[in-house]
Z-matrix of the N, CA and C atoms (Angstrom, degrees):
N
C 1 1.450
C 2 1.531 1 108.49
N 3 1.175 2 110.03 1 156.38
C 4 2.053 3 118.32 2 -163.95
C 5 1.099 4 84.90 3 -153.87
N 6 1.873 5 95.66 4 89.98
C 7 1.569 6 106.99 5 158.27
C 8 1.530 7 113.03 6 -106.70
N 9 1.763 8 99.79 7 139.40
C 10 1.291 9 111.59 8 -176.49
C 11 1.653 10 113.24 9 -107.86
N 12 1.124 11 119.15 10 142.58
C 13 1.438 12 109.67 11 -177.74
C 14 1.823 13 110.03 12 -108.96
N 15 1.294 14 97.81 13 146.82
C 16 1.757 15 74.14 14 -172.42
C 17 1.827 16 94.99 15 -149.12
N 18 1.539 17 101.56 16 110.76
C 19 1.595 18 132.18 17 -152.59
C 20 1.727 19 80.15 18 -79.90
N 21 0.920 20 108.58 19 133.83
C 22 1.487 21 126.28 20 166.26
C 23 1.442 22 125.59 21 -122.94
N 24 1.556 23 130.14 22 107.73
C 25 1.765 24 102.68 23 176.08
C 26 1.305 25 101.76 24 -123.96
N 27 1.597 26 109.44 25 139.03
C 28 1.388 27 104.24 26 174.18
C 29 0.930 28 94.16 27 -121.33
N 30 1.478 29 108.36 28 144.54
C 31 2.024 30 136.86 29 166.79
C 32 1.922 31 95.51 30 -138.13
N 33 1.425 32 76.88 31 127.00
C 34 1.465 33 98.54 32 -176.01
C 35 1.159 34 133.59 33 52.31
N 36 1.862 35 110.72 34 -96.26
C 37 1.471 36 82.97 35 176.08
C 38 1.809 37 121.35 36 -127.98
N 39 1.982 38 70.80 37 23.51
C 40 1.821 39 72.33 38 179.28
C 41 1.410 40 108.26 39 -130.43
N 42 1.195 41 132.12 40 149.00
C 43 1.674 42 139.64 41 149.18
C 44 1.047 43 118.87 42 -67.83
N 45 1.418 44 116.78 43 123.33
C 46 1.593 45 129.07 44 164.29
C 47 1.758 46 104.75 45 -116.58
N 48 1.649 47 79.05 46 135.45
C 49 1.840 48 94.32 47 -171.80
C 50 2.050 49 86.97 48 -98.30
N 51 1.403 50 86.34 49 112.53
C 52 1.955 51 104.71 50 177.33
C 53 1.296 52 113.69 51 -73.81
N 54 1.197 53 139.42 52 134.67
C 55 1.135 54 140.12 53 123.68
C 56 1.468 55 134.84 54 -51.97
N 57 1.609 56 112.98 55 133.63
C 58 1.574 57 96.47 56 -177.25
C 59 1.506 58 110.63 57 -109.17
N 60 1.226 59 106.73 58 165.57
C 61 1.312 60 102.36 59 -177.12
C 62 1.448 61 113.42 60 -131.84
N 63 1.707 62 103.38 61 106.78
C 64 1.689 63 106.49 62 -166.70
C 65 1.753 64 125.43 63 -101.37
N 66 1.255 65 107.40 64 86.47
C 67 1.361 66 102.70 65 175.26
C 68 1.604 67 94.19 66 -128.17
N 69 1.358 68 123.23 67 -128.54
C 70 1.511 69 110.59 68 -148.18
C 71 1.764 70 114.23 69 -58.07
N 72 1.243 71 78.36 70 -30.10
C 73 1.715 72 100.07 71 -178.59
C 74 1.428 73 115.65 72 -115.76
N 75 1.364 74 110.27 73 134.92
C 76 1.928 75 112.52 74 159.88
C 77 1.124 76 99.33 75 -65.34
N 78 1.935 77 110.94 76 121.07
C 79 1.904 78 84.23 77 133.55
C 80 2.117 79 71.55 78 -158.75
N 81 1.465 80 88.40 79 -169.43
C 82 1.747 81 106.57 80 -177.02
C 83 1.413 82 107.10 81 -99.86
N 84 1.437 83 97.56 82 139.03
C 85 1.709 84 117.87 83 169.89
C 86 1.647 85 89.30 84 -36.73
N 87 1.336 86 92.23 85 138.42
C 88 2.269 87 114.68 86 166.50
C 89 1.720 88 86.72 87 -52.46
N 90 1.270 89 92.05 88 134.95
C 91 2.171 90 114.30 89 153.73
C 92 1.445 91 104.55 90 -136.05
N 93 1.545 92 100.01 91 101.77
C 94 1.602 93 103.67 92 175.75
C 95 1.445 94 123.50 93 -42.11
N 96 1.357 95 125.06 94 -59.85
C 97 1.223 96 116.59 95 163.99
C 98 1.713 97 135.09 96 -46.41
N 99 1.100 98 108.74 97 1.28
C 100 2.118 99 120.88 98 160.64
C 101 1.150 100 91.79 99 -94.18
N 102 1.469 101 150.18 100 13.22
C 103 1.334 102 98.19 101 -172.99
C 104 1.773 103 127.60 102 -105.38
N 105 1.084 104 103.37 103 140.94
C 106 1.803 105 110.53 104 -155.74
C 107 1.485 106 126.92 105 75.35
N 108 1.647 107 98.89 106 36.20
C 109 1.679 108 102.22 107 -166.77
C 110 1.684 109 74.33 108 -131.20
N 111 1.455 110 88.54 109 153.20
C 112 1.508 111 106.64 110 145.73
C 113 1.541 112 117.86 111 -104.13
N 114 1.577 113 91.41 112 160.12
C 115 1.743 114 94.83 113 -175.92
C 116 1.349 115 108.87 114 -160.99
N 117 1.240 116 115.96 115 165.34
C 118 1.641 117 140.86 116 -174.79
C 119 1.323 118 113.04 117 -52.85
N 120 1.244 119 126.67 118 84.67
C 121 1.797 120 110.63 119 -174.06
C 122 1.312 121 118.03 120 -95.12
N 123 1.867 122 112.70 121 106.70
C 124 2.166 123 97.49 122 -155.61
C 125 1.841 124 81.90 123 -119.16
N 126 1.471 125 106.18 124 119.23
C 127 1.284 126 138.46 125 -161.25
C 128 1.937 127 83.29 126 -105.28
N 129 1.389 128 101.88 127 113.37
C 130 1.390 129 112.31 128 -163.26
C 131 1.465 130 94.50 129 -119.61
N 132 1.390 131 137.96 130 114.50
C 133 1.951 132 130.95 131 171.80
C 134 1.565 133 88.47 132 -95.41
N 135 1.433 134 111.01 133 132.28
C 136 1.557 135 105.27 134 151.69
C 137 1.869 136 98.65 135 -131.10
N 138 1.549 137 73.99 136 157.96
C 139 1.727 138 86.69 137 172.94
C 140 1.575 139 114.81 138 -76.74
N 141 0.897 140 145.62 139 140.76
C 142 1.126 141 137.74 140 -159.92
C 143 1.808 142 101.49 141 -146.58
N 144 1.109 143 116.58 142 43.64
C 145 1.445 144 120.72 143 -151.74
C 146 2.035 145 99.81 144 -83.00
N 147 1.287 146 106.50 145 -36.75
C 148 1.365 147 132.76 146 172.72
C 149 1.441 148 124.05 147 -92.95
N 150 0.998 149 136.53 148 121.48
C 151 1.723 150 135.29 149 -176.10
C 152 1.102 151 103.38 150 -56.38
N 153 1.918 152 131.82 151 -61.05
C 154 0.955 153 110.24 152 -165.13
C 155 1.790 154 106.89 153 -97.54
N 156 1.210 155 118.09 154 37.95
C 157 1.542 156 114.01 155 -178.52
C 158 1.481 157 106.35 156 -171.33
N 159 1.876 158 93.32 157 107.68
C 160 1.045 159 122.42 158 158.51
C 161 1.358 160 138.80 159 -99.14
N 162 1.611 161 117.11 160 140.30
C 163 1.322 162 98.53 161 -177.03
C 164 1.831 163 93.27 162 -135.60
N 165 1.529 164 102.87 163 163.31
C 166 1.728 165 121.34 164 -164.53
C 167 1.676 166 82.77 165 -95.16
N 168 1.259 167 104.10 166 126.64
C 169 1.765 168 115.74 167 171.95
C 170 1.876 169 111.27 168 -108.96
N 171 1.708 170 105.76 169 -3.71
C 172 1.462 171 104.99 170 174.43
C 173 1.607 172 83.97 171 152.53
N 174 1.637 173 79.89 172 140.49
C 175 2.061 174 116.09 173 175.19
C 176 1.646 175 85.24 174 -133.34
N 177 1.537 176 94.47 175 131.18
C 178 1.665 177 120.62 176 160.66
C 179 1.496 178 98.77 177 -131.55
N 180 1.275 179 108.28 178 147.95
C 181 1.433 180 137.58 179 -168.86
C 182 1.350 181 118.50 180 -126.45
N 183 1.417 182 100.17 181 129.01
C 184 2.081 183 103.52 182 -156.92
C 185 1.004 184 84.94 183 -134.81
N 186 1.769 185 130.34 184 153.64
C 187 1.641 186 132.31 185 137.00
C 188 1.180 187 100.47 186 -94.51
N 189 1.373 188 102.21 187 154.27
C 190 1.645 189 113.11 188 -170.85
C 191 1.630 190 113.41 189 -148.52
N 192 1.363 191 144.84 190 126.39
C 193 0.836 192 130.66 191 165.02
C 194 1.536 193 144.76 192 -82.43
N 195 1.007 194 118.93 193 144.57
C 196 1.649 195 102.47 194 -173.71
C 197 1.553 196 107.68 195 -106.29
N 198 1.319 197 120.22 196 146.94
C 199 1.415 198 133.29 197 179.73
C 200 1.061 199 121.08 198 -75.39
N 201 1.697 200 142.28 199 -176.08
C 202 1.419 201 137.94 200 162.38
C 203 1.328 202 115.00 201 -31.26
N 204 1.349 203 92.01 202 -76.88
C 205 1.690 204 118.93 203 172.55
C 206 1.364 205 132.64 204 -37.28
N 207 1.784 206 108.24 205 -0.80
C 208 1.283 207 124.66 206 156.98
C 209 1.811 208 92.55 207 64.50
N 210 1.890 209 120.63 208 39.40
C 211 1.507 210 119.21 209 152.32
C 212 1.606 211 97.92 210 -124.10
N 213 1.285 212 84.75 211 -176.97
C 214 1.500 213 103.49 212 171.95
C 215 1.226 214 100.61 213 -147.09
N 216 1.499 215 130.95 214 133.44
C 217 1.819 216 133.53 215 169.09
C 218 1.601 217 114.74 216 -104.78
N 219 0.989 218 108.36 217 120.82
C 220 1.240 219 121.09 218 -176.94
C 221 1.339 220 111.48 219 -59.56
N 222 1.610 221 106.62 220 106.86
C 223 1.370 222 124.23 221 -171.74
C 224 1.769 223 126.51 222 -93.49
N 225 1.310 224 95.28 223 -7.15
C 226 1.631 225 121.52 224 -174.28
C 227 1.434 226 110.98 225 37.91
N 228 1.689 227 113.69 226 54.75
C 229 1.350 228 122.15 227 150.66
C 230 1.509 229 120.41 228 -74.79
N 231 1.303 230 104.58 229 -35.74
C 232 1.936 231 101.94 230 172.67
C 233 1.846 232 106.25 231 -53.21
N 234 1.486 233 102.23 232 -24.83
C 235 1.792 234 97.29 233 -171.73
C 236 1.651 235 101.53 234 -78.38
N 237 1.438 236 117.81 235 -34.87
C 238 1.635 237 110.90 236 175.22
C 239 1.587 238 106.87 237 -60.29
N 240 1.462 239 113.32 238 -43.59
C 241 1.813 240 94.58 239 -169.06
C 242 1.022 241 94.52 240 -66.47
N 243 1.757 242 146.93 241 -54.50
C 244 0.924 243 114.88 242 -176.02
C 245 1.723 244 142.57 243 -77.81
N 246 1.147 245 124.07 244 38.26
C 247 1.224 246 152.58 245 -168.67
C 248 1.200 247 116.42 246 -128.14
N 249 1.250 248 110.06 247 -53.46
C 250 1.805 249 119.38 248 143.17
C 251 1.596 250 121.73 249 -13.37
N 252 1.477 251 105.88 250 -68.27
C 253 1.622 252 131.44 251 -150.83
C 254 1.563 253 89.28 252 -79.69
N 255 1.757 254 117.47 253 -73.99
C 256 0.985 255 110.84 254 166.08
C 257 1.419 256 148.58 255 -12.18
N 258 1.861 257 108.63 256 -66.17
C 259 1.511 258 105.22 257 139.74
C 260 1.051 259 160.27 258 -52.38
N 261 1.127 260 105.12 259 -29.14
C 262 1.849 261 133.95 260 147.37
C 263 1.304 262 107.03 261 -57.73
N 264 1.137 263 137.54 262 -23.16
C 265 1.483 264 128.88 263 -179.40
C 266 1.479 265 92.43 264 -98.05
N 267 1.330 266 111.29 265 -35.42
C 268 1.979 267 98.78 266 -175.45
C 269 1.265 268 112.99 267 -75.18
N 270 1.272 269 105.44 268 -27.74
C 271 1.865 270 108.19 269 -179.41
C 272 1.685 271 105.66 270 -86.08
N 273 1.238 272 131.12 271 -1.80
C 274 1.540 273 126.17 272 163.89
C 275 1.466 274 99.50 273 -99.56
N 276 1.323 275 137.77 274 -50.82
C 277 1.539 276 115.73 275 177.42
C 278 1.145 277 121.87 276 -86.95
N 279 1.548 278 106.91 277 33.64
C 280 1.723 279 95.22 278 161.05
C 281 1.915 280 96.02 279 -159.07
N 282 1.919 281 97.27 280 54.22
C 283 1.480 282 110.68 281 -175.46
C 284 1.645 283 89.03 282 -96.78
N 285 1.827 284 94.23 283 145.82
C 286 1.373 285 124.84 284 166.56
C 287 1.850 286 112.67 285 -74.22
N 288 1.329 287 112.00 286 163.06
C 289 1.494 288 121.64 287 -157.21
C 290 1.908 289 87.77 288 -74.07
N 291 1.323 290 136.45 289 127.82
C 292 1.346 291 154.58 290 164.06
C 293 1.062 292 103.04 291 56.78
N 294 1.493 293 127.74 292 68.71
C 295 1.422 294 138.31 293 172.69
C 296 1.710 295 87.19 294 -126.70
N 297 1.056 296 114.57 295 128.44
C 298 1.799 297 148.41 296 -160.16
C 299 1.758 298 99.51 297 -98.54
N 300 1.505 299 125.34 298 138.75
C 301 1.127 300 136.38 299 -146.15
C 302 0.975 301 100.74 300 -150.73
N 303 1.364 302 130.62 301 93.14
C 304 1.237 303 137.78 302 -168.12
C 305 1.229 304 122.24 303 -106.04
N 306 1.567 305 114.50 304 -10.28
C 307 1.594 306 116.85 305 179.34
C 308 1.683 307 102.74 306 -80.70
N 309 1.561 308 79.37 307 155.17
C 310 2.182 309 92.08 308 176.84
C 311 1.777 310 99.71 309 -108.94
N 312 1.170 311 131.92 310 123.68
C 313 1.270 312 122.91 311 -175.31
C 314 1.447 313 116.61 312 -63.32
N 315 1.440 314 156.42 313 154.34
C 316 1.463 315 149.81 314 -146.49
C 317 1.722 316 84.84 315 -105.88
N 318 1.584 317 116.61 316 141.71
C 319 1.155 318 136.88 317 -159.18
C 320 1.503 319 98.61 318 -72.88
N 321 1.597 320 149.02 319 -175.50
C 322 1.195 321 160.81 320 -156.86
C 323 2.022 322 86.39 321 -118.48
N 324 1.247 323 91.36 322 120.28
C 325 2.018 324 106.58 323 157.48
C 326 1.534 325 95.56 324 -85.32
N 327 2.020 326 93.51 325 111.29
C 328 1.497 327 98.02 326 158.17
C 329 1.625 328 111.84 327 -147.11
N 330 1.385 329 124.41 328 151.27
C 331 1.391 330 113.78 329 167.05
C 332 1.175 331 115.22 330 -37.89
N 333 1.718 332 96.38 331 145.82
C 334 1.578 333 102.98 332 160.65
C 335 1.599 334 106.51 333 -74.29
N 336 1.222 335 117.34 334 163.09
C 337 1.607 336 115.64 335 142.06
C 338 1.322 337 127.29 336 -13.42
N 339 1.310 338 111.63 337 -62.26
C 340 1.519 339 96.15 338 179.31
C 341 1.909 340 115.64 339 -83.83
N 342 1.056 341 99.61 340 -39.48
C 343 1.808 342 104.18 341 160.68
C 344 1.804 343 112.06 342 -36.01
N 345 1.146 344 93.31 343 -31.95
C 346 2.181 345 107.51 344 -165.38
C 347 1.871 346 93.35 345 -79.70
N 348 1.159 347 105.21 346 -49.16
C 349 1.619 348 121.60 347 -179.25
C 350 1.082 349 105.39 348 -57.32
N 351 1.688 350 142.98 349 -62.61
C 352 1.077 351 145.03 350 -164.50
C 353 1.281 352 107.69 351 -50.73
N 354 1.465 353 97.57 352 -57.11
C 355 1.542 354 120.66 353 -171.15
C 356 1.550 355 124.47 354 -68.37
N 357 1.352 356 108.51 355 -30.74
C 358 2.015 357 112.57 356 144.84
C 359 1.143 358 104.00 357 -61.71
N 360 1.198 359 152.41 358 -78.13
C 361 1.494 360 155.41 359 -156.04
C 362 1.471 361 93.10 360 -60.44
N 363 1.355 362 153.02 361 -40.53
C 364 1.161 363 132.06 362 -155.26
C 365 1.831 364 101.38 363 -84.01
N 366 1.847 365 91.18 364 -46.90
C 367 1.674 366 92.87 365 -172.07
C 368 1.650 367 96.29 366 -75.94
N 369 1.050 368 146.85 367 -4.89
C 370 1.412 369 147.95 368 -174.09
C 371 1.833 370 97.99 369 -72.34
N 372 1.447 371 106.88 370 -52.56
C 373 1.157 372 118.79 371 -169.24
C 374 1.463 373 117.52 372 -82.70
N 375 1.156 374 107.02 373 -34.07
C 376 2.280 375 113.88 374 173.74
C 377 1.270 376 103.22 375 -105.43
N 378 1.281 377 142.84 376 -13.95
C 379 1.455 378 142.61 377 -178.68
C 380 1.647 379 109.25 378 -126.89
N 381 1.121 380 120.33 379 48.26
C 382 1.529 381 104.12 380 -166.33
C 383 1.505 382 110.15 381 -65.14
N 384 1.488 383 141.39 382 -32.25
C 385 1.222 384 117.20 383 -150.54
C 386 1.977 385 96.83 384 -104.52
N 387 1.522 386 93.82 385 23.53
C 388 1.397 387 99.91 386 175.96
C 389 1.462 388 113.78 387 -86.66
N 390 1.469 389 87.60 388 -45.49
C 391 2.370 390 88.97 389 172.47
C 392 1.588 391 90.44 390 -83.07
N 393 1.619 392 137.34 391 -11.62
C 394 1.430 393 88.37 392 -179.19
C 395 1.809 394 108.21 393 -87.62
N 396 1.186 395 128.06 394 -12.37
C 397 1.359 396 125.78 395 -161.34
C 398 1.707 397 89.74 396 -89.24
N 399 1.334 398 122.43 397 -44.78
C 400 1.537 399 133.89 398 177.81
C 401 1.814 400 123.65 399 -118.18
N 402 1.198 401 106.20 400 68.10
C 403 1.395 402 145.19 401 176.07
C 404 1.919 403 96.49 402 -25.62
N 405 1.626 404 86.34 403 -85.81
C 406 1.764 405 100.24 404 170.74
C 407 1.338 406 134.75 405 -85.65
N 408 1.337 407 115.64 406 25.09
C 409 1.240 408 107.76 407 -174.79
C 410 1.710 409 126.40 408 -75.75
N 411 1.360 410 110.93 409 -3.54
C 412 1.348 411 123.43 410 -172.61
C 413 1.728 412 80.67 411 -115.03
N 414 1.255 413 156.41 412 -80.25
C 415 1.256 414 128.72 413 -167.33
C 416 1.811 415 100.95 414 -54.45
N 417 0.814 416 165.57 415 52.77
C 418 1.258 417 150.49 416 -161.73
C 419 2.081 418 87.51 417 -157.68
N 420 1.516 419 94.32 418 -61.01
C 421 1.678 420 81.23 419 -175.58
C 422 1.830 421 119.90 420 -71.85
N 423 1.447 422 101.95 421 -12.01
C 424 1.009 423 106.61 422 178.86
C 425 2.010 424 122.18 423 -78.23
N 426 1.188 425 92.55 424 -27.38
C 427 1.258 426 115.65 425 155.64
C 428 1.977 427 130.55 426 -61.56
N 429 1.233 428 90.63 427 -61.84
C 430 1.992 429 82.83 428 145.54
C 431 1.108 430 115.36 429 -52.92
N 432 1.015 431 123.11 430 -72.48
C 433 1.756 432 128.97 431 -162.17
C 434 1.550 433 89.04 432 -31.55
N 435 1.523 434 123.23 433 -90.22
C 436 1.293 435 130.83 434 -165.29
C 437 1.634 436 106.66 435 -43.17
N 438 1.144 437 123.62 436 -64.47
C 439 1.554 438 110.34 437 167.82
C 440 1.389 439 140.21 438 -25.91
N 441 1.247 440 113.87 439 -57.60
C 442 1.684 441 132.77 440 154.10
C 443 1.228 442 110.85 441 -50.68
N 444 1.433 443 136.49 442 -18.37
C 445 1.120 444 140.84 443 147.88
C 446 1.386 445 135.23 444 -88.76
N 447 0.762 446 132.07 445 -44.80
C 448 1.540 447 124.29 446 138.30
C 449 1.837 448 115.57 447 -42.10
N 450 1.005 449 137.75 448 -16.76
C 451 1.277 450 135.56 449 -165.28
C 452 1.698 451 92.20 450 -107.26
N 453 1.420 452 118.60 451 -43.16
C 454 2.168 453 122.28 452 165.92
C 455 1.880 454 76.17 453 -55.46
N 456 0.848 455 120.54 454 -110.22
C 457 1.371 456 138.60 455 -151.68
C 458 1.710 457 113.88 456 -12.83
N 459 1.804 458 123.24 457 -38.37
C 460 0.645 459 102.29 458 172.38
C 461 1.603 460 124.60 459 -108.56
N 462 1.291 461 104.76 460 -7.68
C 463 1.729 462 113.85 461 143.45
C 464 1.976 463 106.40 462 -30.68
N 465 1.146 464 99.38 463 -73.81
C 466 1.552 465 92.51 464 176.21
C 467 1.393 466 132.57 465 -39.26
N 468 1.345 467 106.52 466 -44.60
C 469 1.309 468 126.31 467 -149.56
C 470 2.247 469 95.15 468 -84.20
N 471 1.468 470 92.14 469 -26.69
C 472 1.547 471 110.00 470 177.66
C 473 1.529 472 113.06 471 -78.00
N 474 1.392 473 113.35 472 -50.80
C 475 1.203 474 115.61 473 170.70
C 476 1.791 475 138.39 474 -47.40
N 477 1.998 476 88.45 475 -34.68
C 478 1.713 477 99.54 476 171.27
C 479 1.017 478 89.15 477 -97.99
N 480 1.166 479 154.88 478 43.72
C 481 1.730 480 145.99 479 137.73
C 482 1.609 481 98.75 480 -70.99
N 483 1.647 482 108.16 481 -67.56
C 484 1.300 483 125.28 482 -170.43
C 485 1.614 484 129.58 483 -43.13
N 486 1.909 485 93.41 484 -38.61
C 487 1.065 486 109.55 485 -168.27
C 488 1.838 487 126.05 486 -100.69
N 489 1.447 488 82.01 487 28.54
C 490 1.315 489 107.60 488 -179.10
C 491 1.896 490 114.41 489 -85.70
């Protein structure tokens, strides 16, 4: 398998496809125009096993900020929220009889609407036969995301019923 990863950040109203740069530290080549903005970071794997046929095997979605210096270093806070939730899901399905649950699980990072737009129009325009073979695949993962969250959320919301 020839998986390709393909770093995307959008701020405002344009997409820039990032380069990363891996030696002691992750982070992306400087883009003057990020700098001191935050922005949309949609971390795209495709299989790329075939030249002319690609397919998206998973998009995760980060905000990220960029510094003066127009970088950002990969700080692996997206890995605590999700480590967070996780445990929060292990410590509600495997809760004792009226033990009280006070954490709120951290909400799903997803484009807005117009972040979602950019980001069809960008892969529409450098990837075209990627939305045509996989139409929904970016509303589709975004749709888990929120589900699995709503599903933590009402795990919780069940648990302080119980533990009343």
């Amino acid at each position: 398998m020839n998986l390709k990863i393909l770093d995307l950040l959008i701020c405002e109203e344009k997409v820039y496809e990032a380069s990363i740069i891996t030696d002691t530290v992750r982070h992306f080549s400087p883009i003057s125009d990020l700098a001191c903005k935050d922005v949309l970071w949609s971390e795209i794997v495709l299989d790329a096993s075939e030249i002319s046929f690609i397919k998206p095997r998973r998009i995760v979605f980060n905000r990220v900020a960029f510094n003066e210096n127009s970088t950002y270093e990969f700080d692996y806070s997206h890995f605590f929220r999700t480590l967070y939730n996780c445990h929060l899901f292990l410590e509600l399905t495997s809760i004792k009889e009226n033990k009280k649950v006070k954490k709120i699980p951290y909400g799903p990072i997803i484009p807005t609407d117009h972040e979602y737009s950019l980001l069809v129009q960008y892969l529409d325009e450098q990837y075209p036969t990627l939305l045509d073979r996989y139409p929904d695949f970016i509303s589709y993962a975004i749709y888990e995301v929120k589900q699995k969250h709503e599903e933590l959320v009402a795990l919780v919301r069940n648990t302080s019923k119980f533990a009343h």
